[in-house]
C-alpha positions, 0 to 999 in steps of 0.5 A: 316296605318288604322284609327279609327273613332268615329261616335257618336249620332246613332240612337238605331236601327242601328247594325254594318251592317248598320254602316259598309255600311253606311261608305262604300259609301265613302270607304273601311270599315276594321271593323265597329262595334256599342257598346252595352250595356253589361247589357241590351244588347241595343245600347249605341248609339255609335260606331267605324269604322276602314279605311285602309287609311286616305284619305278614313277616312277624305273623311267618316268624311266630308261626314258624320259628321252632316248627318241626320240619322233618325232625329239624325246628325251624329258626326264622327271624328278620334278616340282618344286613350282610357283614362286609369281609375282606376279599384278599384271597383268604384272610391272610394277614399283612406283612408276610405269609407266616409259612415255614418259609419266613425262618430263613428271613428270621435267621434260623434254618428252612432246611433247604439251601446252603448251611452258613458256618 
């Protein structure tokens, strides 16, 4: 079974190639692939290389984790699974939308509209 491994802490300029031969000194590379920022098009400094087997991951992981990469040490470990978040369109809570436009709701004063007396 292929592992995943997380290598964090890159150095900006780095691209999946050079993600890919830099684990391939200690073993077969599957993939090797550094995320991007989906706006801005830059590295996030982050990325993920899949292993076929774990005892070439665990070699990658003892080699590399805190090797010094351009002035940057290195964090490589296995992946962990992808947490599920929410997908409401910016993590509002439920009940309401928490503005400033809520005071009139609540009795108080918004600052626009008619004035009760």
């Amino acid at each position: 079974m292929a592992t995943n491994l997380f290598v964090g802490n890159l150095p900006y300029t780095t691209d999946d190639s050079a993600l890919g031969q830099m684990f391939a000194e200690a073993g077969t590379v599957v993939s090797a692939k550094v995320i991007m920022d989906k706006f801005s098009g830059k590295s996030r400094g982050f990325g993920f290389v899949e292993m076929p087997n774990d005892s070439e991951a665990t070699a990658a992981i003892a080699g590399l984790n805190g090797k010094d990469l351009k002035g940057r040490a290195l964090i490589v470990n296995e992946a962990r699974p992808r947490e599920e978040r929410p997908r409401d369109g910016g993590g509002r809570r439920p009940g309401g939308s928490g503005g400033y436009g809520d005071r009139d709701k609540r009795g108080g004063s918004s600052g626009g509209g008619k004035r009760r007396f």
